[in-house]
C-alpha positions as CSV (number, residue, x, y, z in Angstrom):
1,X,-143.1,-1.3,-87.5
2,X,-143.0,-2.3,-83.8
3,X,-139.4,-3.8,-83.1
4,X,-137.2,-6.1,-85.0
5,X,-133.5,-7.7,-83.9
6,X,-130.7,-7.8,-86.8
7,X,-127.9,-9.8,-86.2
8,X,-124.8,-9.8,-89.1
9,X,-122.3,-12.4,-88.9
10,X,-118.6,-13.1,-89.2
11,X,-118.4,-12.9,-93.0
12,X,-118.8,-9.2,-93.4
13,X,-116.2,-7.2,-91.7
14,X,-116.7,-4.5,-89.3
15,X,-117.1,-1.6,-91.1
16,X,-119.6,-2.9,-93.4
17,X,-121.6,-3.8,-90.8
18,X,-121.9,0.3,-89.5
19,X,-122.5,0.7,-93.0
20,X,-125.2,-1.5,-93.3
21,X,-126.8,-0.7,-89.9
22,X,-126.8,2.8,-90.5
23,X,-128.2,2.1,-94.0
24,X,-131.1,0.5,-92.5
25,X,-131.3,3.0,-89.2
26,X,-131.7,5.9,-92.6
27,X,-134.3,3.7,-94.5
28,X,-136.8,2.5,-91.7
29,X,-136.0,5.7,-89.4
30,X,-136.8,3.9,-86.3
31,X,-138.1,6.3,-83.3
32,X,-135.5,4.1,-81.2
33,X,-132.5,1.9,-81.7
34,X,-129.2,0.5,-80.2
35,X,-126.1,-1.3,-81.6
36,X,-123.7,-3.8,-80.2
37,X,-120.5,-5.3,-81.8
38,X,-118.0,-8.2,-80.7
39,X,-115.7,-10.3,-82.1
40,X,-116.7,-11.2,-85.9
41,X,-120.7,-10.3,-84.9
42,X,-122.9,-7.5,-84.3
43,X,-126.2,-6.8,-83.5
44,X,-129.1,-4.2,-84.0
45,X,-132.0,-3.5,-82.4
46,X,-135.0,-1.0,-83.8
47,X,-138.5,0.2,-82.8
48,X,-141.0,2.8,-83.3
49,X,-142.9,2.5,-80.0
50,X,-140.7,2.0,-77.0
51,X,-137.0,2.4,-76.0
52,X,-134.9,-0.6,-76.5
53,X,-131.2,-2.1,-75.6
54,X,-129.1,-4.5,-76.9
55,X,-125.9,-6.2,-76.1
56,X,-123.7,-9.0,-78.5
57,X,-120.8,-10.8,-76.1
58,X,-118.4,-13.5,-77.6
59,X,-117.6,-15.9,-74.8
60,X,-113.9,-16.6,-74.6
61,X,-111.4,-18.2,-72.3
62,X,-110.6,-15.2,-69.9
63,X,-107.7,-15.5,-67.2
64,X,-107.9,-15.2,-63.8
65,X,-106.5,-11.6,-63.8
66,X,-109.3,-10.6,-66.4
67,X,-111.7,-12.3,-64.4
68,X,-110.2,-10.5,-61.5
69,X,-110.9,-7.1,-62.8
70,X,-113.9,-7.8,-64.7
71,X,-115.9,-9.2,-61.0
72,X,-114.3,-6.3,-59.2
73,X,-116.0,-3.8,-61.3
74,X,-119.0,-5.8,-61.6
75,X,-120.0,-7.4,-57.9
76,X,-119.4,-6.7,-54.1
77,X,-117.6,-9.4,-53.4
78,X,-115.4,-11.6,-55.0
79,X,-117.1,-15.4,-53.8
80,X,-119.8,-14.4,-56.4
81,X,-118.6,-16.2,-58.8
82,X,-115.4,-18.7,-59.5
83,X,-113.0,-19.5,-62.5
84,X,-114.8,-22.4,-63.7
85,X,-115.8,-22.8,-67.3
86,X,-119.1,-23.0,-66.4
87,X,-118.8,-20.0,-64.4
88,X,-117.3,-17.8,-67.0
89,X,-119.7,-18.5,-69.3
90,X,-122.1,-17.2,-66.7
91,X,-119.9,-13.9,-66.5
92,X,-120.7,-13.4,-70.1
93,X,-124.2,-14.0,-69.3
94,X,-124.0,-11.6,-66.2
95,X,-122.2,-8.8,-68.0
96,X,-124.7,-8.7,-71.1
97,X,-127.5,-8.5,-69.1
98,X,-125.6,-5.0,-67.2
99,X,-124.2,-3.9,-69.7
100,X,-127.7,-3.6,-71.9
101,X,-129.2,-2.2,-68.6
102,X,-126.9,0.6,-68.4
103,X,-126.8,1.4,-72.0
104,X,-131.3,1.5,-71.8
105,X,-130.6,4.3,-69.4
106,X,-128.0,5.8,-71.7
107,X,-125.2,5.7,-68.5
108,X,-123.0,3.0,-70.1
109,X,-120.2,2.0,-68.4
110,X,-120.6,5.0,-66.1
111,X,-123.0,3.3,-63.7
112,X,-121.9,1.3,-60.7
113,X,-122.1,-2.5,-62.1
114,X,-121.9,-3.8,-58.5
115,X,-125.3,-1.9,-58.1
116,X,-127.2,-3.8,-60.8
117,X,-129.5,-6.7,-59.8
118,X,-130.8,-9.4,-61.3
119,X,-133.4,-12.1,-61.0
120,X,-134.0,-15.1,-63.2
121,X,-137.7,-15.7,-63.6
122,X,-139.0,-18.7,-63.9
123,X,-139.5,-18.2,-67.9
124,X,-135.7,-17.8,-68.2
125,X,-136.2,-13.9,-68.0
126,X,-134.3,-11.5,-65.7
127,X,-135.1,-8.6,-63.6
128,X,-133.0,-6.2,-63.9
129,X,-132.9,-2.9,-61.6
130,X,-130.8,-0.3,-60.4
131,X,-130.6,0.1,-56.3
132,X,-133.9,-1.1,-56.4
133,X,-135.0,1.3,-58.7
134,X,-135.9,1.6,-62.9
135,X,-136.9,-2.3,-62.9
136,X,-136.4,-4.0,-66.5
137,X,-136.8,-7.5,-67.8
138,X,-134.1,-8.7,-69.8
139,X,-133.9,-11.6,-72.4
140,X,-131.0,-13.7,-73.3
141,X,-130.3,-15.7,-76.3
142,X,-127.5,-17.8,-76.6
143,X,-125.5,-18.7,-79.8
144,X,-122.2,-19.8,-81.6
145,X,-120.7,-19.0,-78.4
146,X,-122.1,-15.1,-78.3
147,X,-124.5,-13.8,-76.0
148,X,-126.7,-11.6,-76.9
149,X,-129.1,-9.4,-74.4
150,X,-132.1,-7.4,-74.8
151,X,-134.6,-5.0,-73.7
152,X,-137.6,-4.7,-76.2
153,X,-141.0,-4.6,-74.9
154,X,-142.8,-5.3,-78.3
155,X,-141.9,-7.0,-81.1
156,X,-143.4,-7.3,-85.4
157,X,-146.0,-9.1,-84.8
158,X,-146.5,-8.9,-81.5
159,X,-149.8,-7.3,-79.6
């Protein structure tokens, strides 16, 4: 087994999806693995070769005091980004991709978010690093309004 992404959805309710997960975590004993849950999804993320990261968001309507908080915690200044739809679909974006880089270096929320950098490739991939340190690649995928962010350097079937 190299690595393989598990995504449960909306039917099953929370605690059967810990069940589950750690059904499958005891059954294919992967040498890594991380877990993310939100809203009415969660999301799984195994392999036997190389460390790996995952994070599920539900986008959702966030006022401008969350949005206060959340981009104080997050960037340096507050002009980074606005209150526009658009824009807070982006924040989703942004904070999956940070909060999967801090949980890869097992600091979670403990690390300083306005730290973390990112650059879009030109393959729709970001670099991630830490004060220009520990540099990362982070995928996205986007779905039924969830975001869901990942670091995996090989997957089944991959070379």
């Amino acid at each position: 087994m190299r690595s393989e992404i598990y995504l449960l959805e909306k039917n099953i309710s929370k605690e059967n999806q810990r069940i589950y997960f750690n059904q499958l975590i005891k059954c294919k004993n992967p040498k890594f693995f991380s877990k993310s849950y939100s809203g009415n999804y969660a999301a799984l993320i195994t392999s036997s070769i190389c460390p790996v990261s995952i994070d599920i968001e539900k986008k959702k309507p966030l006022t401008h005091e969350q949005m206060d908080i959340f981009i104080s915690f997050m960037f340096n200044c507050k002009d980074c980004i606005s209150y526009s739809k658009a824009q807070q679909e982006n924040f989703f974006k942004l904070w999956g991709i940070k909060e999967v880089y801090s949980k890869y270096f097992g600091e979670g929320l403990y690390i300083d978010f306005k730290e973390i950098s990112i650059e879009q490739d030109e393959l729709n991939r970001y670099k991630v690093s830490y004060k220009n340190k520990n540099h990362v690649t982070v995928k996205i995928v986007e779905q039924n309004n969830y975001v869901v962010a990942y670091i995996c350097n090989h997957f089944k079937g991959e070379k």
